[in-house]
C-alpha angles and dihedrals in degrees: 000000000000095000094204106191127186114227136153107075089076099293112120128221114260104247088213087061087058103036089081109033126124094188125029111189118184141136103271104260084057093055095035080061105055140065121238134209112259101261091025102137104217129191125196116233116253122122114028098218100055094043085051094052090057090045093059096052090053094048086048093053084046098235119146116267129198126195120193113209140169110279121296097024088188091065117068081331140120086275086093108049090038090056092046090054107030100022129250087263089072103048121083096194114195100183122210124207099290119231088250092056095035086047088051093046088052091064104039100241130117126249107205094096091047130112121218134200141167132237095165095120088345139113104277083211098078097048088050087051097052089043089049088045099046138043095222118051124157101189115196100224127210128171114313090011099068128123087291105063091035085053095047093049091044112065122200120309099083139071115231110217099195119196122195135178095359119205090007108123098212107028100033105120129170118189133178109212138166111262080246081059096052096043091055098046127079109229105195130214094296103076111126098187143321123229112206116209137197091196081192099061102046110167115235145187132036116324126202099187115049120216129019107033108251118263112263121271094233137026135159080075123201119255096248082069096076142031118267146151135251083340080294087155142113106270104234084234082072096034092056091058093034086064102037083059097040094054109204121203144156108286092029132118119216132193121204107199118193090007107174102171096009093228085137089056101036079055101050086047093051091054091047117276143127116241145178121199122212115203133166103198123083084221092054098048089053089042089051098054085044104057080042091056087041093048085043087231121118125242131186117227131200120187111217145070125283148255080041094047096052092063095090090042125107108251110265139231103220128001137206122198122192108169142014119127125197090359087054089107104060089023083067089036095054089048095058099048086062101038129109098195117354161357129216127199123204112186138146099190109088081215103067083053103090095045100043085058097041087055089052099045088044094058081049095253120161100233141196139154153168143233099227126204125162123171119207141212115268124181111236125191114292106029096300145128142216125175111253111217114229116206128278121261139178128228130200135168125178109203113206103247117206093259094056095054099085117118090012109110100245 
């Protein structure tokens, strides 16, 4: 058996577990705190792949192995890659508390709303996205991914809750900072997570599914839904397919270009994203921060008029653009330049057709569209109906082929 105990957040280690074993695997400050056996090979844990391949002579010889891992080693742990090697049937786990649920504890706050993500070997992007989407992150940290770089990328809006050393009586430390503290502190090797907090949006009330929050059970709202002016507003017809292109999802980052009301926004944030709104008008702006506070999501907005205003913004993963005139060309071009998957073109005016679709197709963008026109029911006098015509608007998306990702951070 591969005997796999978490350890590190104040568990020990159970002396019987180590009395027998041939091969003891484990980071250094695990080993460092245990006692071996006189003649018990250890090896401390670096590189996956050699450790593994030890691993694999003593299970062949069928003498007893221990790895020491953080915590729960089942979540985010070596459970995983241990399982996939060796199969679940060999390995005998005894989880400790892990870091997210001791940091937690430490705090006093519950976890089951939280969301949690990993940026150990991993693209730091996606857990800045799902700290800037949700009021409740816990982001597992690793080098060059800790609570200064997370800090750096976040911006204010949000409270660091940095754990360090847990379970460890004379080292443990837990700090609240601003996202501008963390960013200018070196935090050394010894962070054990960072919980990242909208103290605004705290989640409330009973919960039957842990984790990410479930998707809502509607979108492609109707207008009445949001603020708007003079029905200067995308139809939900539009916004239905808008989404459906755009594809929002946890981890991602959204602009909203031309945003008005912000209902395309407000939308891409209630299905997970994260998403910055870029408005020209005083009024939108304020319409905008308004139909977020009234959908509970956070947007970003940013008040100027593309393309200058989308130079200081992280690239984004998908894009919608809903306004523009006569700058709609190089508003779409300079969209899909910065773009990782897609662009999506709201206009009524024919005439904005051709160049919106040149600026997709010269960025080497595979591109398609639709005239859409939907009619809807309206009540006339004596209990009757007519359909009501909305008006005509064009959609196009430009999808990033292979050939055009060159140069774009994937």
């Amino acid at each position: 058996m591969i005997t796999v105990v978490g350890t590190g957040t104040g568990a020990p280690v159970p002396a019987d577990v180590l009395a027998g074993a041939a091969l003891v695997v484990g980071g250094r400050r695990h080993l460092d705190a245990v006692r071996l056996p006189e003649g018990t090979e250890r090896i401390v844990l670096g590189p996956l792949a050699p450790a593994l391949e030890t691993i694999a002579e003593y299970v062949g010889k069928e003498l007893p192995v221990v790895v020491l891992a953080s915590g729960d080693p089942g979540f985010f742990g070596i459970v995983r890659a241990l399982a996939e090697r060796f199969g679940a049937g060999l390995l005998d786990v005894r989880p400790g508390v892990s870091s997210v649920a001791t940091a937690f504890a430490r705090i006093g706050l519950p976890w089951d709303d939280a969301v949690v993500v990993s940026a150990h070997g991993r693209d730091l992007r996606t857990a800045v996205n799902v700290c800037r989407a949700h009021p409740k992150v816990a982001v597992l940290t690793g080098p060059g991914a800790g609570p200064a770089e997370l800090g750096a990328a976040l911006g204010e809006g949000r409270v660091l809750v940095v754990a360090s050393a847990l379970g460890d009586p004379e080292r443990e430390r837990v700090e609240r900072v601003t996202p501008a503290e963390a960013a200018a502190r070196d935090w050394g090797t010894a962070v054990s997570v960072v919980l990242c907090l909208d103290e605004t949006r705290a989640l409330g009330g009973l919960r039957t599914v842990a984790g990410v929050p479930a998707r809502p059970d509607r979108w492609a709202l109707d207008e009445s839904e949001f603020a708007h002016r003079d029905s200067m507003i995308t139809k939900f017809e539009v916004r239905a397919l808008a989404l459906a292109r755009l594809g929002p999802r946890l981890g991602d980052l959204v602009w909203d270009v031309g945003a008005g009301s912000g209902s395309v926004a407000v939308e891409c944030a209630r299905l997970g994203a994260a998403v910055v709104a870029v408005e020209k008008t005083p009024d939108g702006v304020e319409r905008i921060h308004a139909n977020a506070r009234a959908h509970g999501v956070d947007v970003r907005v940013v008040h100027g008029s593309a393309p200058d205003a989308l130079d200081e913004l992280d690239d984004p993963d998908a894009v919608f653009v809903g306004g523009g005139g006569r700058e709609l060309p190089a508003i779409v071009g300079a969209c899909a330049r910065r773009t990782r998957r897609t662009v999506v073109v709201a206009m009524a005016a024919l005439d904005r057709v051709p160049a919106a679709r040149e600026a997709l197709t010269s960025a080497g963008f595979a591109c398609d569209g639709v005239l859409l026109q939907s009619s809807r029911l309206a009540p006339l006098p004596g209990d009757v109906t007519r359909l009501a015509a909305t008006n005509p608007v064009f959609l196009l998306w430009g999808v990033r082929t292979p050939a055009s990702r060159e140069g774009v951070a994937q």
